[in-house]
C-alpha positions in Angstrom: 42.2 110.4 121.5 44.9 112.3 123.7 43.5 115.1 125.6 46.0 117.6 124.0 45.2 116.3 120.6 41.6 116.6 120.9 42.3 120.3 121.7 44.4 120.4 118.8 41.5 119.3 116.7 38.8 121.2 117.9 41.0 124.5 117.3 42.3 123.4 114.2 40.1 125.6 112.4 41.2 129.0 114.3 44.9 128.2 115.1 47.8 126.3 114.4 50.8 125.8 117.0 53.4 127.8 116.6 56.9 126.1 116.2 58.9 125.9 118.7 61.7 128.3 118.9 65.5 127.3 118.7 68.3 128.6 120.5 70.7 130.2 118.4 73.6 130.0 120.5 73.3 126.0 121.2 73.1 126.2 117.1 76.2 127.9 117.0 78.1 125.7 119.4 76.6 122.8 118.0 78.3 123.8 114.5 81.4 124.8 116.0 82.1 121.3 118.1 81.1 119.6 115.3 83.2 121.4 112.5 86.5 121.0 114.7 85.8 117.4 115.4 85.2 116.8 112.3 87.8 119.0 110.4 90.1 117.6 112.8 89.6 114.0 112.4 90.0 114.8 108.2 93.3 116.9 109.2 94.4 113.1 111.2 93.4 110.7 108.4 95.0 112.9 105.8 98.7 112.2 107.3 98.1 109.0 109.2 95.3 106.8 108.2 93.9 107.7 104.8 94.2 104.3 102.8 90.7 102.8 102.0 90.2 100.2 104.7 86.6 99.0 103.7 86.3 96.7 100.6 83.0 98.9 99.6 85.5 102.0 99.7 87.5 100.4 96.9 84.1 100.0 95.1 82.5 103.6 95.3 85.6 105.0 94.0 86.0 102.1 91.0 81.8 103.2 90.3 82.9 107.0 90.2 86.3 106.7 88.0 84.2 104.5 85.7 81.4 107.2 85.6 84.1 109.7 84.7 85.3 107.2 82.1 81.7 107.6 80.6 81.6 103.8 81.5 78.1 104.5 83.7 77.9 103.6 87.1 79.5 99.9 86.6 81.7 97.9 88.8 84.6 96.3 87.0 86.6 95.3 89.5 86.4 92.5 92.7 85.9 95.5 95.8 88.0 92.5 97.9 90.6 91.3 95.5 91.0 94.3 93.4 90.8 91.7 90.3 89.0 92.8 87.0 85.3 91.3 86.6 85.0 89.2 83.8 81.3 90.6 83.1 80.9 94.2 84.0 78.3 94.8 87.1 76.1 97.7 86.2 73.1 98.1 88.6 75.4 97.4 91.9 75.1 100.8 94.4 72.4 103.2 94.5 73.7 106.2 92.1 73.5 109.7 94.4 76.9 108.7 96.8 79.3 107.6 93.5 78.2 110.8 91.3 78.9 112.6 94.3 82.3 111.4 94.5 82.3 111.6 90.4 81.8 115.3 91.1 84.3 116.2 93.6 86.5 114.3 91.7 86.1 116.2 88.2 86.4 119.7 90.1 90.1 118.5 90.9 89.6 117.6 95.1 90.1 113.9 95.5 89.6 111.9 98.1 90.6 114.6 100.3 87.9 117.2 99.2 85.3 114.4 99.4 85.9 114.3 103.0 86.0 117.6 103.6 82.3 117.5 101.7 81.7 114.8 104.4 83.0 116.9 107.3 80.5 120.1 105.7 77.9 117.1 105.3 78.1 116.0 108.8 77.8 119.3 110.4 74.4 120.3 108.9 73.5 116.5 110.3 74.2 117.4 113.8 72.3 121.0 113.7 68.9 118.9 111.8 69.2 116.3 114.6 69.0 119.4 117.3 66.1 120.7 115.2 64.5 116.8 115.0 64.6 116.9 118.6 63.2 120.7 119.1 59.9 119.1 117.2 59.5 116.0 118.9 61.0 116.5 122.5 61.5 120.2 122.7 63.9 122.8 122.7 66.1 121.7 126.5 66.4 118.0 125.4 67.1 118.9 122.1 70.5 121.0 122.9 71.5 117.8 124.5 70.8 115.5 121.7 72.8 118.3 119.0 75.5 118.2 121.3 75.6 114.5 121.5 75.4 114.2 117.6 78.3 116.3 117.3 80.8 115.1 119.4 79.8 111.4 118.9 82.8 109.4 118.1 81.8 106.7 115.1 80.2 109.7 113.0 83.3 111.5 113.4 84.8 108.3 112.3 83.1 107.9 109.0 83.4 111.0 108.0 86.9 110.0 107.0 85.8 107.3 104.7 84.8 106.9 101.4 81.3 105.2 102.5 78.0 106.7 101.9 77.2 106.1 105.5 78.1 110.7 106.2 75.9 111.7 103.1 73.1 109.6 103.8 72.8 110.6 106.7 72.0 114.3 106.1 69.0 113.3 103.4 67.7 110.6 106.1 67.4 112.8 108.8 66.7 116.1 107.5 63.8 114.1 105.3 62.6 112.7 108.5 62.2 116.0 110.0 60.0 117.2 107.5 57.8 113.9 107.6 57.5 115.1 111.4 56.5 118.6 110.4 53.9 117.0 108.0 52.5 115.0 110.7 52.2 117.9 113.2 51.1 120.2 110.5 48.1 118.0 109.3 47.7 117.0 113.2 46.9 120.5 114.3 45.2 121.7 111.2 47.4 123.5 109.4 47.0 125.6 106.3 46.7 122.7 103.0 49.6 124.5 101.3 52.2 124.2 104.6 51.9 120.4 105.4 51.6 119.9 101.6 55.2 121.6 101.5 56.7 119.7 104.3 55.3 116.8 102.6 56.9 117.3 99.0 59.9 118.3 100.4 59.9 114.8 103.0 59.2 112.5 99.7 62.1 114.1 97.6 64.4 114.0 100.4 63.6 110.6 101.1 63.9 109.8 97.7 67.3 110.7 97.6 68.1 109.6 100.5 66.8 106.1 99.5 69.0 106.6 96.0 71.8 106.9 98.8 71.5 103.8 100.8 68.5 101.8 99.7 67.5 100.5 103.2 65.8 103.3 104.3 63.2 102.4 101.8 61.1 100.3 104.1 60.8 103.5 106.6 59.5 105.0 104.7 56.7 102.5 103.0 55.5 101.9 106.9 55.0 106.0 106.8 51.1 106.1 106.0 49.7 103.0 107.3 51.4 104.5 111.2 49.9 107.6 110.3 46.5 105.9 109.7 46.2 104.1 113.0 48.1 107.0 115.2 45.2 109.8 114.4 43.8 111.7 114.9 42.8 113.1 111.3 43.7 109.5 109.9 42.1 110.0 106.9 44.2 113.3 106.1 47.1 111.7 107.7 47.2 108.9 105.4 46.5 110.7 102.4 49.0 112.7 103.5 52.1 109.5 103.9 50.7 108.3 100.8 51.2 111.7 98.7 54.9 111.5 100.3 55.1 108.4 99.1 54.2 109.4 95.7 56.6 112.0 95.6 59.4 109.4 96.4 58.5 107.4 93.9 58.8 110.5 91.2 62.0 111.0 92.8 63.0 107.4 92.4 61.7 106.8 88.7 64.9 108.2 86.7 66.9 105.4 88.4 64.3 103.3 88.0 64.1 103.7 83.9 67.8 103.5 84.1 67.7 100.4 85.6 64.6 99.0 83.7 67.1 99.6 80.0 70.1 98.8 81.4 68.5 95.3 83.3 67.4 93.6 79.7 67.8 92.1 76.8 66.4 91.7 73.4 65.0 88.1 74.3 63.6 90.2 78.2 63.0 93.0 77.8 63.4 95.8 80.5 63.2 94.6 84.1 61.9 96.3 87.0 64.6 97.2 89.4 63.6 99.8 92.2 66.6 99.7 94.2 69.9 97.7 93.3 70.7 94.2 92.2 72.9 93.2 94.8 70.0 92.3 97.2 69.9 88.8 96.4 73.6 88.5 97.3 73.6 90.4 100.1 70.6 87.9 101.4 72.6 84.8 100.4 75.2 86.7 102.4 73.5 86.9 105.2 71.0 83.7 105.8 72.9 80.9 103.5 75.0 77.9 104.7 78.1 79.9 105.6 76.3 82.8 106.7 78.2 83.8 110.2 75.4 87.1 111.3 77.8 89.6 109.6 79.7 90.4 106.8 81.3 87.4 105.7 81.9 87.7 101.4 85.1 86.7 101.4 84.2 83.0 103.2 81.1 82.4 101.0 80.8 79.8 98.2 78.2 81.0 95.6 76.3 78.5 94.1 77.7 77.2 90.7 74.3 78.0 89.2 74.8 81.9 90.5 77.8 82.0 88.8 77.0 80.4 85.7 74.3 83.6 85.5 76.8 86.0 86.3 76.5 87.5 82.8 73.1 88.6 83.7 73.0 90.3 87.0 69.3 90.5 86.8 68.3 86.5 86.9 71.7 85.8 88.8 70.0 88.3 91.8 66.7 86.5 91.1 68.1 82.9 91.6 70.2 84.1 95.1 66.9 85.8 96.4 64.8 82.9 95.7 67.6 80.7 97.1 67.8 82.4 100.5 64.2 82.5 100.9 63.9 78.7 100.7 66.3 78.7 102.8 65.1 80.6 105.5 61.5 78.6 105.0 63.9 75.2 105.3 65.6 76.3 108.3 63.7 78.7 110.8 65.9 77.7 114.0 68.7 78.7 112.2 66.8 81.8 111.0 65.9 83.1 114.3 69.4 82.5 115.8 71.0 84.5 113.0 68.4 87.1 113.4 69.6 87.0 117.2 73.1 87.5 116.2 72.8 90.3 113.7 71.0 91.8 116.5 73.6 92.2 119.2 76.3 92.4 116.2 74.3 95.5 115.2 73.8 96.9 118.9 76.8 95.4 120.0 78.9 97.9 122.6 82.1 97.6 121.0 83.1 97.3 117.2 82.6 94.1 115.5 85.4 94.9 113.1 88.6 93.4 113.9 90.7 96.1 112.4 88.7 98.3 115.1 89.2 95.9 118.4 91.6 97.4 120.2 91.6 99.1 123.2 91.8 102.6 122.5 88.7 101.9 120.1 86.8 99.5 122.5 87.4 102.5 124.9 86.2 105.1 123.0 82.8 102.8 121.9 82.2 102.0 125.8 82.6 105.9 126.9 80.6 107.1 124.1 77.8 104.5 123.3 77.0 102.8 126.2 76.2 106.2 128.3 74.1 107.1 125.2 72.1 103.8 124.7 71.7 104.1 129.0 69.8 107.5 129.0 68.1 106.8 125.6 66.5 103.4 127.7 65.5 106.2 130.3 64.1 108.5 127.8 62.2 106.0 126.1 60.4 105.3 129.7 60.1 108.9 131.1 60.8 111.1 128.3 57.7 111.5 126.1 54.0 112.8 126.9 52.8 112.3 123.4 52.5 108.5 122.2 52.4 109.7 118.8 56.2 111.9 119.2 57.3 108.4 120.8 56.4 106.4 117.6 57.8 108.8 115.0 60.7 108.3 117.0 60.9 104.6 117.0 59.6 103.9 114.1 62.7 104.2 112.2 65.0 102.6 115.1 63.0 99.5 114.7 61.9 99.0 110.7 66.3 99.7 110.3 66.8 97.1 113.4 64.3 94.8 111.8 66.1 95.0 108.3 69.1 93.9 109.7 67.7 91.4 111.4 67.4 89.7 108.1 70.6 90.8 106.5 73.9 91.5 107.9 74.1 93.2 111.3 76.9 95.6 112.1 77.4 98.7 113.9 77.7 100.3 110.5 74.1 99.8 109.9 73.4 101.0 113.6 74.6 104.6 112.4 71.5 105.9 110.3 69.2 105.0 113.6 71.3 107.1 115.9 70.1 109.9 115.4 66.8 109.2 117.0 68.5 107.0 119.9 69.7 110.5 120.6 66.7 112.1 120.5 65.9 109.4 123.0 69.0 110.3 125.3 68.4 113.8 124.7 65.0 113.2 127.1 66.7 111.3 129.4 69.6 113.3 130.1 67.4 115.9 130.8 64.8 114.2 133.0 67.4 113.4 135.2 69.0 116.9 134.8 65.4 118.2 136.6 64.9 115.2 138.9 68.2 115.6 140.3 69.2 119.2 140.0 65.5 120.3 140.6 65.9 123.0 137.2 63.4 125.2 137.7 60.6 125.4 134.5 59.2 122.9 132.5 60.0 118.9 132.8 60.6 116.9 129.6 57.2 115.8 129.5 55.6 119.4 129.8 58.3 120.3 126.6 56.3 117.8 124.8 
């Protein structure tokens, strides 16, 4: 046990830690650079660039029209070739981003007030980041880390498209928060009915942030069984993950009934469907014979057995996710160098996307990332005191990394892990900032 946390323990019964106090005026610049940016970049992609560039764009918006339609959440048209389905897709994308855009759509914005909800959306992401860091590297490191979150060029980017990458963000991050409070809360011995709220309100949060972008799911099914070999109070702490965990799955069950009528038939029955049924082709996608390390749809030959299912999403996912699994069993060299490949596509320093490889954008990725990913290096080395702040910090980094590892990689995907790489940077900016300025006060690992 860590000295600190063995005084934590032994006082748990008297006194619980304090939170750490903010800054209110780095809050208030934090919302103020990102709101500009962000407001800005809308203002740019309104008159210049505001066509829907990514096939998934062309998707979310067919989901939400067809929602408004009283259709359901179905895809009826080919996201690439804009061509009508012949069998309707209905279980396709996780519900909370197209009822989103079903919403700002029936209250008369368009695409334009969805991206102004994106620019609102990715404010209060920046100022949770700054208050992620406050918990787990303290209050200095964090400023830097809100700062870096708001001026960082690819979220700016995406806030301009009609991609679910903005939204999920906020529910992904603010949900992580409150699994950190939870884990400091139990930790130190805090009152039953605090860490049980930071818990409920982590599993709900997750749970809709999972109904955003289902790949955060495996984040947060790793949360208890870290818990239970970090300690101390393992037994409380993995009570404590798996309480979350039934909270997300409460949150999740609507979908999942949805899914469960809406996957059958008469001869079947319901199915159980926790997330979406486009993981078998997104598998295929990624690890089958034409299978390149990133996106590569519009290249791939589908089995003519897939496509003889294609009436039944359900057993036409089952037979691609079976598929790629023999696959990977049949080929593991060829495995492990995709793996390698959607690794460095998904860190890569520059964009993958071709639309995106030109110099002002290669530029832009260098100046921005590269510094980032530098200090975040440094940060992981120098920047924590507390092994257990270290891990809640990684832990999402590399189960997201890991993911993609199996399927596509793409800087994309890179997006909903930045957040912590920044908490990262955030302590390595400012370990230099004292080694070389000699700031008077605390060093980063007296903050944590």
């Amino acid at each position: 046990m860590d000295p600190q946390d063995a005084v934590a323990t032994s006082t748990a019964s008297t006194a619980v830690s304090e939170r750490v106090r903010v800054s209110p005026w780095v809050v208030l610049l934090i919302i103020v650079l990102a709101l500009v940016l962000r407001v800005g970049y809308v203002g740019y992609v309104l008159t210049r660039d505001s066509e829907l560039h990514f096939p998934d764009e062309r998707q979310y918006l067919n989901i939400a029209e067809n929602f408004l339609k009283g259709e359901g959440l179905t895809v009826t048209i080919d996201s690439r070739t804009r061509e009508p389905l012949h069998y309707p897709q209905e279980i396709q994308r996780p519900p909370i981003y197209p009822l989103t855009l079903a919403l700002v759509e029936r209250a008369g914005w368009g695409l334009t007030g969805m991206r102004l909800v994106q620019a609102a959306a990715g404010v209060l992401t920046c100022l949770v980041i700054y208050l992620l860091a406050v918990e787990l590297v303290g209050e200095r490191p964090a400023r830097i880390a809100g700062l870096i979150a708001a001026a960082y060029p690819f979220y700016i980017y995406f806030t301009g498209r009609i991609l679910s990458e903005t939204l999920f963000l906020l529910f992904f991050v603010t949900s992580w928060y409150y699994v950190v409070r939870t884990w400091k809360e139990v930790r130190e011995g805090a009152e039953t009915t605090r860490w049980l709220a930071s818990c409920l309100i982590a599993g709900l949060l997750g749970a809709v942030a999972v109904l955003t972008r289902s790949s955060a799911l495996p984040v947060y099914l790793a949360v208890p069984v870290v818990w239970l070999i970090m300690g101390p109070r393992r037994s409380e702490g993995l009570a404590a993950g798996l309480l979350m965990l039934i909270v997300l799955g409460v949150g999740l069950s609507p979908w999942v009934a949805r899914n469960f009528r809406r996957s059958g038939t008469k001869e079947t029955g319901g199915r159980l469907v926790l997330t979406t049924l486009k993981t078998g082709e997104s598998l295929y996608e990624a690890i089958g014979p034409f299978a390149t390390g990133g996106p590569n749809k519009e290249n791939t030959q589908w089995p003519p057995e897939a496509e003889a299912m294609a009436a039944d999403e359900y057993l036409r996912n089952q037979y691609l996710l079976e598929l790629s699994v023999s696959y990977m069993k049949n080929n593991p060299g060829r495995t492990l160098r995709l793996a390698i490949v959607k690794f460095l596509r998904t860190w890569n320093v520059i964009p993958n996307y071709t639309a995106l490889r030109k110099p002002f954008y290669i530029v832009v990725s260098l100046v921005s990332y590269v510094p980032v990913l530098l200090t975040a290096v440094l940060g992981l080395a120098v920047g924590f005191k507390r092994r257990r702040a270290l891990v809640l910090t990684l832990l999402p980094i590399v189960v997201i990394t890991l993911v993609h590892m199996v399927f596509v990689g793409s800087v994309r995907y890179r997006l909903s892990v930045m957040p912590f790489v920044m908490v990262l940077s955030g302590a390595g900016v400012w370990w230099l900032v004292c080694k070389v300025f000699k700031v008077g006060g605390r060093t980063v690992e007296e903050e944590v």
